[in-house]
N, C-alpha and C positions, 0 to 999 in steps of 0.2 A: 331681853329674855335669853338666858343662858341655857343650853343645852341641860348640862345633867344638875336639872335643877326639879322644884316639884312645880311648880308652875308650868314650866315644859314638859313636864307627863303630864296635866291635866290638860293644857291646850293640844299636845300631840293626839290623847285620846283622843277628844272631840273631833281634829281634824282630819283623823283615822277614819271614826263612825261617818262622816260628813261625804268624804269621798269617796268610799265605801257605796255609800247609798245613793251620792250620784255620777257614780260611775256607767253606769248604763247609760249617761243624758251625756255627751262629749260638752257643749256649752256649758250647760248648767256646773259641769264641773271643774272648767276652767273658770268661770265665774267663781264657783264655793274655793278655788284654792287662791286667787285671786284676791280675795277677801279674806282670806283666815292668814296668806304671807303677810296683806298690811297691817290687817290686826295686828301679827307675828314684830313686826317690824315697828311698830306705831308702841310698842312695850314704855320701848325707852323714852322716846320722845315725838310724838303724833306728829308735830311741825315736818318734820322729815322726810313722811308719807309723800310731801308734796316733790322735796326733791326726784324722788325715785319714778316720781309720776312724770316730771321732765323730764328727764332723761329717756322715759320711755315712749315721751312724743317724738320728742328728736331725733330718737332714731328711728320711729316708727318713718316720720317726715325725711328724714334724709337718706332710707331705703328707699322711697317709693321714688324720688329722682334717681338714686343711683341706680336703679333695675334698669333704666331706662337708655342703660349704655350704650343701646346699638342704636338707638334711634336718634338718638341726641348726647352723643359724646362731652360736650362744652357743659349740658345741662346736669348731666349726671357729674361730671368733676365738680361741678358747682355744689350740688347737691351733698354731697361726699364729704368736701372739707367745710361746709358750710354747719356741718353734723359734727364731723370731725370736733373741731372750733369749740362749739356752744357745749359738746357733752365735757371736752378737755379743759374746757372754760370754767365750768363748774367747779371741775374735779381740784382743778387750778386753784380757783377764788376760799372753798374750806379749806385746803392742806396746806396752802405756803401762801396764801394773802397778808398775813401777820405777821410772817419773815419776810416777807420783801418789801413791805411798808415799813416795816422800824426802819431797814437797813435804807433804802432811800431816803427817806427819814432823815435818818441820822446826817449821812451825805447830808441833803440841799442844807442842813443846820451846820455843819462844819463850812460850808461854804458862803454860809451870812442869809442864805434865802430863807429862814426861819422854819417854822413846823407847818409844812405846805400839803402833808400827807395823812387822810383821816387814818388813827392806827387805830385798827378793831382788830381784835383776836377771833374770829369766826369759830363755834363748837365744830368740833369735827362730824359729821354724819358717819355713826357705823355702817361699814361695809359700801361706805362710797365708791373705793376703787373698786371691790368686785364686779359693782352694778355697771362702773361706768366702763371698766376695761371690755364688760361682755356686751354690753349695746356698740362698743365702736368694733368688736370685730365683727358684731353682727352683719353691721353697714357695710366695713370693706369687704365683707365675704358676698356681700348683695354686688357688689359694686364688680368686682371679680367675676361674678356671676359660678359661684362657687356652693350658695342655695341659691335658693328663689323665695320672692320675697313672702313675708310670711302674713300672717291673717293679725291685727291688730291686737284680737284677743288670746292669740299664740305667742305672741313676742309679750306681752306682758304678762303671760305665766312662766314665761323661760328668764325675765330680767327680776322677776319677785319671787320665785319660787322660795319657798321658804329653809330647806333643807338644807340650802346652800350658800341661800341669801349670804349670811354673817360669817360665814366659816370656811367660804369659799368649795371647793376649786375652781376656779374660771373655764368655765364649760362652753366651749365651742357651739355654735347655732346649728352647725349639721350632726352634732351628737346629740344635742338634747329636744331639738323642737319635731323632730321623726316621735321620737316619743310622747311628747306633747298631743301631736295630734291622733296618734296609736291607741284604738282603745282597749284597753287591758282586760283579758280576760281574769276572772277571781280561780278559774278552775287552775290557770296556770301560774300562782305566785308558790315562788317556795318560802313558805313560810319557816321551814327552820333553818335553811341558810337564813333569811333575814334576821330573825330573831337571836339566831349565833355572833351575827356581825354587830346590832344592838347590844346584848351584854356584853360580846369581848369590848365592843368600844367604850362602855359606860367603865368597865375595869379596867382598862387603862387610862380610863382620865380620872376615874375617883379614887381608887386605889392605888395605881403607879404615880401618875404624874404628879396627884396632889402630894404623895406623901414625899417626891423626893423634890418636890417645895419649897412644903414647910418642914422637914428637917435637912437638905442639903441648901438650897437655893437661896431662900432666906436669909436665913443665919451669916451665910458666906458673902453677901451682898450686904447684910447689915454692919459686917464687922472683917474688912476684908484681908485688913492685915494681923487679924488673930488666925489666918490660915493660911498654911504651906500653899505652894504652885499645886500639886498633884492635889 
């Protein structure tokens, strides 16, 4: 589900109205966004859901050893790279499992040991590395003792949040999970700064960026030596 799309104004409404109304309930609200980011996410391909669910055990499980620094040093580094490992494992196995099986691959065949390497091209999960780069600084930031570890149903509105999910920026655990657990007054949102930074940004993606596109981008990538350097 693509941002300036109508599908994402009719899901954005609803998840507007949704948290909106249970914003007075802190749970219930972390729950309702919880549910409307997998939905969010689940768009493209539902199978996926489950990755993001791993990842957010793993680090839930590899924070609650690493908090535990002072008491058990050995267990906390255990803890740590053992999270480290499994979430980098992942991120590993979708993004270069297919490069580095052909190319091994290739190798043991040039060297007479035949095709000894299952070669699967694994689909990519959108916004894998988002997900997975903010669950591992979450951990080492636990491990640091840099936050404190977080409430199960906190860390998995901070690694699915929707807003940011797929488009990033990679939001640091002590910037965003204060907020997370902060319950928002409605007297205090400004609503026309928000809705200023909403249409400036919808005008610079549909208006700017698409038009110099499809008439510079395009064209110039389609046909590159019908065009000058400048």
């Amino acid at each position: 589900m693509l941002f300036p799309t109508i599908d994402f104004a009719i899901f954005f409404l609803v998840a507007f109205v949704v948290a909106w109304l249970l914003n007075p309930y802190p749970t219930p609200w972390k729950l309702g966004i919880i549910a409307l980011s997998y939905f969010f996410y689940s768009w493209w391909d539902w199978h996926f859901v489950f990755l993001l669910l791993a990842s957010t055990v793993l680090a839930h499980l590899g924070a609650i050893g690493a908090s535990r620094r002072r008491a058990s040093p050995k267990m906390a580094k255990a803890s740590l790279i053992g999270s480290l490992v499994g979430l980098l494992g992942l991120l590993g196995y979708f993004k270069y499992y297919g490069f580095f099986a052909s190319n091994v691959d290739n190798l043991l065949h040039s060297m007479g040991a035949g095709r000894l390497i299952p070669l699967l091209q694994p689909t990519l999960p959108v916004a894998v590395s988002f997900f997975t780069f903010m669950a591992v600084s979450y951990v080492v930031d636990v491990y640091r003792g840099r936050i404190e570890l977080a409430r199960p149903v906190d860390l998995a509105v901070y690694l699915c949040f929707f807003p940011h999910l797929i488009a990033g920026p990679i939001v640091r655990g002590e910037e965003l999970l204060p907020q997370i657990r902060r319950r928002r007054d409605p007297a205090e949102v400004d609503f026309s700064r928000a809705i200023w930074m909403i249409m400036a940004g919808l005008f610079k993606k549909v208006v700017i960026s698409s038009y110099v596109s499809t008439a510079i981008v395009q064209p110039v990538f389609a046909a590159p030596n019908a065009h000058s350097a400048p």
